[in-house]
N, C-alpha and C positions, 0 to 999 in steps of 0.2 A: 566678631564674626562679620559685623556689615562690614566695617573696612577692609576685609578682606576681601568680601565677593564684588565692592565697588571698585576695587585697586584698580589703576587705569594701566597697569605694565598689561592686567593678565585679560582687559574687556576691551584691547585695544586692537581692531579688526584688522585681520593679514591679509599678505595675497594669497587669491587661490584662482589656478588655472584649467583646475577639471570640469566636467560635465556638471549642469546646477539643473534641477528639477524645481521651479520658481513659481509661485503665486503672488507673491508682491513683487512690486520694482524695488531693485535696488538704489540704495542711496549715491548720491552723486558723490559725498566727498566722504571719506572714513572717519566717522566721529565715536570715542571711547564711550560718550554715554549712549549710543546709540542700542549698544547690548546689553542696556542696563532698565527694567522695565518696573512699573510699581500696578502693582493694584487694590486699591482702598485703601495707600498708605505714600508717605514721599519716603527717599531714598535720604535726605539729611536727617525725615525725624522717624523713620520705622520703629527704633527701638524704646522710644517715650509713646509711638502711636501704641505701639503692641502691648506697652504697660496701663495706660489708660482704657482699653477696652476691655481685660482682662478686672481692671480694677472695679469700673461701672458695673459690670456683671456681678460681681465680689458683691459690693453695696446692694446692687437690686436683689438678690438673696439671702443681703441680713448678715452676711459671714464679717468676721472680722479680723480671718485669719490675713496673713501679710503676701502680698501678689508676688506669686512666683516669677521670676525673669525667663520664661520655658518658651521654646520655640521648638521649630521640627526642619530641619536641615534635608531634603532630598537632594540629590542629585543624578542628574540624565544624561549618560556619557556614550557618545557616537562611535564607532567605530574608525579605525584610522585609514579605510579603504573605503569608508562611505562619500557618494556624490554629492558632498553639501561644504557650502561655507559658512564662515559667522555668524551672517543675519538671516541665512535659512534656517541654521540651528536654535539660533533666537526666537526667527518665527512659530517652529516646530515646539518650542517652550515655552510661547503666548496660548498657543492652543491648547498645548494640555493644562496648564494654570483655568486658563478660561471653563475648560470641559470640567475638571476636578473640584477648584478651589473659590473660582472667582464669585462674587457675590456674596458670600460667605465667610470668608476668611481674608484676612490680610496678607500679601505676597509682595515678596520682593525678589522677580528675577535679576538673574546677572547670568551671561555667557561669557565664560572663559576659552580664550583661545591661543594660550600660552604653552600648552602642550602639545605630543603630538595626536590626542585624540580630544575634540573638540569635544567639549560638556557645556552641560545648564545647571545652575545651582539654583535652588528654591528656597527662602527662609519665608516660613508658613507662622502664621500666628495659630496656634492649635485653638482656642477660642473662637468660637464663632459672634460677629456681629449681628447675627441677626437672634440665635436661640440661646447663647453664652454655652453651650455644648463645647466637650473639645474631642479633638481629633486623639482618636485611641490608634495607638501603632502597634495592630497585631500580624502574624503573619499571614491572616485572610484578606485583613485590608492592603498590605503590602501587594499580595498576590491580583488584587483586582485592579491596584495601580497600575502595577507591568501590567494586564493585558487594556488598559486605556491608552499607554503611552507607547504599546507594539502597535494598536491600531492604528496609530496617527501617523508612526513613524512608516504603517503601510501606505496607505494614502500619500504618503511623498514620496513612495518608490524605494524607503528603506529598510534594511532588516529589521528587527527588533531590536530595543537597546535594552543594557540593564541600568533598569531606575534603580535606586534604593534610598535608604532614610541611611542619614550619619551619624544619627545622635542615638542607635542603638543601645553603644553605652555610656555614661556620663566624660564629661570631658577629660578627668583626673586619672579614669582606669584607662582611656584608650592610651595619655600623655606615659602613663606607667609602663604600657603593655610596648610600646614605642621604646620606652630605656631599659627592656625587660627589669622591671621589678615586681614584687608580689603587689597582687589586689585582692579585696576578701574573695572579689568575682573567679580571679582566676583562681582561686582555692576552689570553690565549692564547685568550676568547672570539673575540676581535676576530679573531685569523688565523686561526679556525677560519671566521669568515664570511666571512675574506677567500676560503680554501682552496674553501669553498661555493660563494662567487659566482664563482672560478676553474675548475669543476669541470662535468662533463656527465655524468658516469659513479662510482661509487664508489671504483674503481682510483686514478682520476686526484685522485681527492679524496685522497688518502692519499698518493698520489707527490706532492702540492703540499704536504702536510705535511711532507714530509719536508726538501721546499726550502727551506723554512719553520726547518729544522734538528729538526724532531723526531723521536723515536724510537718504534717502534708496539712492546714487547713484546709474545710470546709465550707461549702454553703451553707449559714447559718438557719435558713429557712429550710431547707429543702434535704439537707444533709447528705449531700453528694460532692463531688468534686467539681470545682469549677471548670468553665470551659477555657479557659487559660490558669493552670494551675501553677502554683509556686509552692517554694518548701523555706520552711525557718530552718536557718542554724541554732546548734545548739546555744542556751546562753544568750539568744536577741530574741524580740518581737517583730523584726522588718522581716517581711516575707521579701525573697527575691523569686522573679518567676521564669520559669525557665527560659522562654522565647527572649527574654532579653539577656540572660548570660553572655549571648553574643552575637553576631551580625545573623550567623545560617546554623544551624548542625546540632540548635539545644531546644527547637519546639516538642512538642511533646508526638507530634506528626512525625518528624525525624529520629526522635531516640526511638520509637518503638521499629523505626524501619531497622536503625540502626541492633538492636535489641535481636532483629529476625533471624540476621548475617550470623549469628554465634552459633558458633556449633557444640562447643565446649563453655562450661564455665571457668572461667580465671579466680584465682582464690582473692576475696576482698582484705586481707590482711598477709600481705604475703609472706612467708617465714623469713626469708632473711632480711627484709627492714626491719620484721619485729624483735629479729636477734642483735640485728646492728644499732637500731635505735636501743635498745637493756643495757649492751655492753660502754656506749658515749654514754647514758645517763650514770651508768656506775662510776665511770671514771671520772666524775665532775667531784670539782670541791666541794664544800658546803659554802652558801654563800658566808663571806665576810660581814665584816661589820661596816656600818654605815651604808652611806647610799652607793657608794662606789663598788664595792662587795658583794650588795643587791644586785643591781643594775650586771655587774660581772657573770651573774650566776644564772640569772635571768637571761642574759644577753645570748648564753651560751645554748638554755635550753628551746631558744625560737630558733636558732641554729641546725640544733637536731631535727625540729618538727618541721625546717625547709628543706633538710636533708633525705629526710625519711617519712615523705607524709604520710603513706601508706600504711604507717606503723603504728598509725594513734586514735584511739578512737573515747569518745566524739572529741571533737575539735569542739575547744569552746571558743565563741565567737570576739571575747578578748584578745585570743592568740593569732586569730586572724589580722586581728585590725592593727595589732604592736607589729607585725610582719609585717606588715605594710609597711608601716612606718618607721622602721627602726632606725635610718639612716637619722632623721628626726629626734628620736630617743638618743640615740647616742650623743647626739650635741647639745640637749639638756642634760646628760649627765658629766659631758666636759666643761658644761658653763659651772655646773654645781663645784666639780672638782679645781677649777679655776677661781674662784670665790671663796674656795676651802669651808663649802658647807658641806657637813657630813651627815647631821644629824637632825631632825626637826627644831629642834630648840636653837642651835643654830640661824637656820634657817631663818625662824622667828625674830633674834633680835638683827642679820642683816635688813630683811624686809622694813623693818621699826626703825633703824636707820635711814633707809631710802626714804621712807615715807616724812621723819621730821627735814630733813635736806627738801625734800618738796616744798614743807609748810616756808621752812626759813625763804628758800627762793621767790615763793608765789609773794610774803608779807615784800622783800623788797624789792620786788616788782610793781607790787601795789604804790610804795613810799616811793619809787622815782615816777610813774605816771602822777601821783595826788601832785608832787612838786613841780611837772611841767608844768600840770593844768594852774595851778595858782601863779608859779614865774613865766605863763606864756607872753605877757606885754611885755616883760623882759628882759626875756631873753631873746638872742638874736647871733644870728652866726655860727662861729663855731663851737659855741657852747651848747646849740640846740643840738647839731649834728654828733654831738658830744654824748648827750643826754641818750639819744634815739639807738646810739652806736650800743650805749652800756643794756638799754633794755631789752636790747637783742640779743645782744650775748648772753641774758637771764634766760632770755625765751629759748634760745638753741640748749643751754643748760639742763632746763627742766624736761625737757622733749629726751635728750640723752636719756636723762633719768628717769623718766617715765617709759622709756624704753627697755632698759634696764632690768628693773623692777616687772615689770612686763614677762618678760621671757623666766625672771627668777621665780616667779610665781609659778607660771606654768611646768618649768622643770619640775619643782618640788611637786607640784600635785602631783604627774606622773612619778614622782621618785617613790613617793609617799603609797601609792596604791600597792608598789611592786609587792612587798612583802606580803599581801593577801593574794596576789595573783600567783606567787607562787606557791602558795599554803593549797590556794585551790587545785592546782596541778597535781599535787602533791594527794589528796580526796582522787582526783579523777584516778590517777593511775594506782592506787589501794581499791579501789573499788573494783576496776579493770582486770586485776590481778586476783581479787575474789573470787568475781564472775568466773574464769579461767581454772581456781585452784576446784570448784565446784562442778563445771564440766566433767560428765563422764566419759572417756573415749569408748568409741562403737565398737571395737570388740570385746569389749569386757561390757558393754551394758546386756542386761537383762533381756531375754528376748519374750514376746509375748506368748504363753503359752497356747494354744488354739485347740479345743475339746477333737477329739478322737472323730466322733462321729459328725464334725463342721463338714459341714459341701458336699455328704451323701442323701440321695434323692428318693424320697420313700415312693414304691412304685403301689 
């Protein structure tokens, strides 16, 4: 990320020939580092500065947990009809660092002005140096940023910008949501719009989450709901919480606005996914045998549940995280089927192989370094370069094979699970199918009988 916001293609200042609204002079010659600014940190060591203040805090509090690499990415992007150049836009991004962050946290601006709407990038150390605090990105503190950085931008005669943070979601969901592939995020977006479009009221939004199989934590003191709340999937402990779902549209401010708009309820289980999703699960084989039959049978029914998510209730949060990752799965289970492991026992004695090929390799690796060290007076020439040639080729050998072995581990664990995962699938939708067979539909239920003389008014 720093090399990015330093790159000199995108900090290297252009020409501009409109109207400038100025408090400092301008520089005499165009220099790249010129849009490039630090505060309580340098620009070659930000990312070792921002781990040792995070670390010192960590110590002075006793923890011993391992320092997160976390930073906070804003950026402050100008308009493409605004009266400003490079180093006004720089300067208008010293100010708000100064007003927001300075003295407190570590910053590292950079102006980019490689597009055609000139921006300011921030990379914030969320740690505080002075209190070891960190910076919380919720959407009230978002909200009082933009009105810090519309103020400033008035004061130079310019509209409002929008600021915002970029690390709303982690680097891996945004790179996915980029190559549209599934993320557990964008799953539990989805039933959250589902629970929305199901909902009239905010009670009822929360009681369709739950059908949905999630879990709403608490305040454990106070036993209320938090002021930024989140929901468990089914099947995990990690709360994810709403305002970070994603950049705007999932605070808890927004769905209830979002929640007001319905006029209608939407049905949270719609019939035809539930009939389309019965009729693909009836038509499946049973899985085969071995891991390749598993993995087949498996493969087919994360297929269904990307097909028809509407149709399944709870999601357990397994089936999230193998849909993410299936492209992954699948090439552990063609390394398996390439290797012609089928079965654990299998498995077992290639692993036992790899690992005595290891021993042999590392013992005459050993046996040509003890021989240098003893023939080093010597030897001489091309004998030495002889020597040095062959314990290279050990070493790139064992690396191979330590890679290897590597990947054949990690397949088989995933191979090894499948068969419980899908036993459990198998519980979830028996159970599903109970609940259902137990339902009584509303014309045939019982109605409450109400005594004769209810709701007359003795005078």
């Amino acid at each position: 990320m720093i090399r990015y916001l330093l790159n000199t293609d995108k900090t290297v200042n252009g020409p501009y020939d409109g109207p400038i609204v100025r408090r400092i002079p301008p520089l005499k010659e165009p220099d790249p580092l010129s849009l490039v600014s630090c505060f309580g940190c340098t620009s070659e060591r930000a990312a070792g500065q921002f781990r040792s203040t995070e670390r010192l805090w960590e110590r002075i509090r006793g923890s011993d947990r391992p320092v997160r690499p976390a930073y906070l990415h804003a950026v402050q992007a100008f308009g493409e009809d605004d009266p400003l150049d490079p180093e006004l836009a720089h300067e208008i991004g010293r100010e708000l660092a100064v007003r927001l962050w300075a003295g407190e946290h570590e910053i590292l601006l950079a102006t980019h002005c490689d597009t055609s709407r000139i921006h300011n990038h921030f990379l914030i150390n969320p740690c505080s140096i002075v209190t070891g605090r960190r910076i919380r990105c919720t959407p009230q503190t978002l909200e009082q940023l933009q009105k810090v950085s519309d103020q400033i931008c008035m004061e130079y005669g310019l509209p409002g910008n929008g600021l915002h943070f970029d690390n709303r979601l982690p680097p891996e969901d945004r790179r996915a949501e980029r190559e549209n592939r599934p993320t557990v995020r964008m799953t539990v977006r989805e039933e959250v719009d589902r629970a929305v479009r199901a909902s009239l009221t905010e009670r009822e939004f929360f009681r369709n989450l739950r059908k949905l199989g999630y879990r709403m934590p608490r305040d454990g003191e106070t036993g209320r709901r938090a002021l930024h709340p989140g929901i468990i999937p089914s099947g995990s402990e990690k709360e994810v919480w709403f305002h970070r779902l994603a950049p705007s549209g999932y605070s808890l401010e927004e769905i209830r606005a979002r929640i007001t708009q319905n006029t209608d309820r939407a049905p949270l289980f719609p019939e035809d996914q539930v009939r389309s999703s019965r009729e693909a699960l009836a038509a499946l084989l049973p899985a085969g045998k071995g891991f390749a039959g598993q993995w087949a049978r498996y493969r087919e029914e994360l297929k269904i549940y990307l097909d028809y998510p509407a149709s399944v209730c709870p999601v357990p949060y397994f089936v999230r995280e193998d849909a993410a990752r299936m492209d992954k799965m699948e090439q552990g289970s063609a390394l398996l089927e390439k290797e012609g492991i089928r079965t654990p026992s299998e498995a077992e004695s290639v692993l036992a192989t790899l690992e005595s090929q290891l021993d042999a390799l590392e013992a005459e690796r050993l046996k040509i370094r003890d021989g240098r060290k003893e023939a080093r007076p010597k030897v001489f020439g091309d004998r030495t370069a002889q020597v040095r040639k062959k314990a290279a080729e050990i070493t790139e050998k064992m690396r191979q094979t330590r890679i290897r072995r590597n990947r054949l581990q990690k397949a088989v664990r995933e191979a090894v699970r499948i068969p419980e995962k899908l036993a459990d699938l198998k519980a979830i939708r028996d159970r599903a199918g109970n609940r259902e067979e137990q339902r009584v539909p509303a014309e045939i239920r019982p109605r409450r009988r109400v005594p004769p003389d209810a709701g007359r008014m003795e005078l």
